[in-house]
N, C-alpha and C positions, 0 to 999 in steps of 0.2 A: 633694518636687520633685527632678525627675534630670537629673544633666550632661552636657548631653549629647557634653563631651569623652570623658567616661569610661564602661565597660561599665555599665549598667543594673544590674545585680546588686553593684556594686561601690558604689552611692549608699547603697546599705541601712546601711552600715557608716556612716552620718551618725546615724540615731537607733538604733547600737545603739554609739555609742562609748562611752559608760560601762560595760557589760558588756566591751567588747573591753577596754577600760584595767584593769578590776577582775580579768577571769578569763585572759589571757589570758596565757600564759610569757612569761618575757624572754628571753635566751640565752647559754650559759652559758662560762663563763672561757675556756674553751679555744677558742670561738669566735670569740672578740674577741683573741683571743693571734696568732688566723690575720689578722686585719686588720693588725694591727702590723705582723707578719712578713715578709706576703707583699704588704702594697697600701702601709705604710708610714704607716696612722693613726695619730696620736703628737703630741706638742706641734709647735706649728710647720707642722702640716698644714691645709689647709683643705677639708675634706670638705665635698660634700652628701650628704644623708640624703636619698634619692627614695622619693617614696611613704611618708613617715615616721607614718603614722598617728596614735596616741595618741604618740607617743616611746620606744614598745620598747627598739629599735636606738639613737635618738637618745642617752639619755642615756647610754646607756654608753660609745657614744663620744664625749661632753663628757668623762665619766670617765675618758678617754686623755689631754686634754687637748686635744685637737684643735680647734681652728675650723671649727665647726659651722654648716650650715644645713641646716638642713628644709624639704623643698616636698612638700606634701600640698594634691590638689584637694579633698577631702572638710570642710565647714566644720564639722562635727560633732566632725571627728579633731581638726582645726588647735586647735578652743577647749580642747580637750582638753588635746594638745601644748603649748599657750601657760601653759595652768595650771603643768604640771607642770616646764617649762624657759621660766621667763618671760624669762628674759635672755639667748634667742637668737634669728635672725634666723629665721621661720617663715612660708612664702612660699606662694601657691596660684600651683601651677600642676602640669603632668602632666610626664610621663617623654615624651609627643611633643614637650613643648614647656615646656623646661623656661628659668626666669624667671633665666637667669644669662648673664656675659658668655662669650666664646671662650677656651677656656683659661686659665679663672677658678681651677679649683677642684684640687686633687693626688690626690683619690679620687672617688668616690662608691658607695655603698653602697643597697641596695633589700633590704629585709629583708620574707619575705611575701607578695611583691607583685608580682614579676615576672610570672606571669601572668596578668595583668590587662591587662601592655602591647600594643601593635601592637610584634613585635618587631623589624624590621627599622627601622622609624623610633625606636624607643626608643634604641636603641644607636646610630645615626647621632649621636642631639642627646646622648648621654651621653658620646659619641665629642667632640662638640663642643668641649663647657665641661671636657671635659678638657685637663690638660697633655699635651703629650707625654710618652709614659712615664708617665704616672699610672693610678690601677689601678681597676678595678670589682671588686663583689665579691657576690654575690649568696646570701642565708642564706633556708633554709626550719626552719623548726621542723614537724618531720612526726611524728606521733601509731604509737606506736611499736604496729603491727597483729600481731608475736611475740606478742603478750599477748595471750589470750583475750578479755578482755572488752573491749577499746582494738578490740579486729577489729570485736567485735559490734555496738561504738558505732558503727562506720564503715556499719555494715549498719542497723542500726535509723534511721540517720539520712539514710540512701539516698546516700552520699555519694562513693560511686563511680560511682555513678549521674546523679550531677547535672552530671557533664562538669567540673568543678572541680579535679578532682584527677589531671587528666590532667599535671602539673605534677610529680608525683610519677613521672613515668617518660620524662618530656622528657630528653634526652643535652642537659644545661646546658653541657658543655664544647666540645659543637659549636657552638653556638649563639652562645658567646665569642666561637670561631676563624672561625664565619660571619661576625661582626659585625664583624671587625678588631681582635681583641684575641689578643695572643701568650702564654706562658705559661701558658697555662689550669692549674686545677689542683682541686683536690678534698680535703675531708677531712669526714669525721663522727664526729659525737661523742653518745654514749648517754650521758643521764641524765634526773632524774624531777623531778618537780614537784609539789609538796606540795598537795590541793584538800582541800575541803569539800564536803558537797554543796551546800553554795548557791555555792562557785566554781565547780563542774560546770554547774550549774545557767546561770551566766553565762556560763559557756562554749560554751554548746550555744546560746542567744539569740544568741551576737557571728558564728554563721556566716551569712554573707552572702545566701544563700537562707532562712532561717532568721529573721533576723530582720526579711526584706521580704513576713514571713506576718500575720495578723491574729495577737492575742495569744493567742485559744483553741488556733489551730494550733502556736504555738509551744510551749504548755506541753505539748502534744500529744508531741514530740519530744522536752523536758524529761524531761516523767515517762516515754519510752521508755528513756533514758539513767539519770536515777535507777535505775530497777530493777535496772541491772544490777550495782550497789555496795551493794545488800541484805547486812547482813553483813558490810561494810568496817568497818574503826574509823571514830569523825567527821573524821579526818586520816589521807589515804591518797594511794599515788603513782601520779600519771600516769607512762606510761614516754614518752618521746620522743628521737628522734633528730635532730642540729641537722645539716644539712649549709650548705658553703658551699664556692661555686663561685668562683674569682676566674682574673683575668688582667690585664695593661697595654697599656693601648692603643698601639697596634703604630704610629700615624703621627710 
């Protein structure tokens, strides 16, 4: 069944939330170093997690300490989410329209997920349930295409192609300064992430066109990606690069 708040391709991510939970990176110290720093997640803070899917993003910002909540419209993600951070507050609703009061919250973060939104209403209502002064902060984990066979996966899985990944070349810091946010800023960070091929394998299931296919089509895609780690140890590294875009809300 699809919601019809959210993009149509973005419901798929409800029966493939255990491959997303099982294969998919977290992100890594030095990117959570940049939320401290620059938006001020930290004990004492009360973040939303927008878009929080399985809990990527979420628990590691429990792991700051922070006063977390999660809003994910996807019910696949949330029961997901619930397992694994059962003692936080995990709320269905979107980035247009998000379940919180008027300058409730001193962050909020969207990891993944930004486009997905309507952006100019996203950032109004996150503009919202912000404080004054409180900061956004937007992280992509992007599959590092320097690498020979990371390119090829992106080719055998048509994924430039599929209009998706047009997110990878969005100017995020305009889009800050569009929205009313000051400060804009930028930092990335290269490292790798340990699979298997049955994580690969979960990996390649949890993309969103991908796994809104019948099962056949999907192993289809699978076994285009296996092939191309013929020859790898059974433990070998994804490269990727984390970026993250932040700013403060300028009102």
């Amino acid at each position: 069944m699809t919601d019809s708040r959210i993009d149509p391709k973005a419901s798929a991510f409800g029966h493939a939330a255990a491959d997303y939970e099982r294969a998919r990176p977290s992100y890594p110290a030095e990117s959570i170093e940049v939320l401290r720093r620059e938006i001020g997640v930290g004990p004492g803070a009360r973040v939303c997690d927008l878009a929080a899917g399985t809990g990527k993003l979420t628990r590691l910002l429990v792991g700051l300490g922070a006063d977390v909540v999660a809003v994910e419209p996807v019910e696949g993600m949330r029961v997901q989410l619930t397992e694994v951070l059962p003692d936080i507050d995990v709320l269905d609703g979107t980035a247009e329209a998000i379940p919180l009061d008027d300058g409730s919250v001193d962050a909020v973060t969207v990891g993944q997920a930004f486009h997905w939104f309507k952006f100019d209403e996203a950032l109004a209502e996150i503009r919202r349930v912000l404080r004054s002064g409180g900061g956004l902060a937007i992280l992509f984990n992007q599959r590092d295409e320097r690498v020979d066979w990371v390119k090829t996966w992106n080719e055998v899985i048509e994924w430039h192609s599929r209009r998706i990944s047009y997110y990878q070349t969005t100017d995020w810091i305009s889009v800050l300064e569009g929205g009313g946010f000051a400060n804009a800023g930028h930092v990335a960070i290269e490292w790798t992430q340990p699979l298997t091929r049955d994580l690969l394998a979960s990996r390649v299931r949890s993309v969103s066109y991908i796994a809104d296919e019948p099962a056949d089509v999907q192993q289809q895609y699978v076994d285009r990606v296996i092939g191309l780690v013929e020859g790898f140890d059974d433990t070998f590294p994804l490269q990727y690069v984390t970026h993250v875009w932040y700013g403060t809300n300028a009102s």
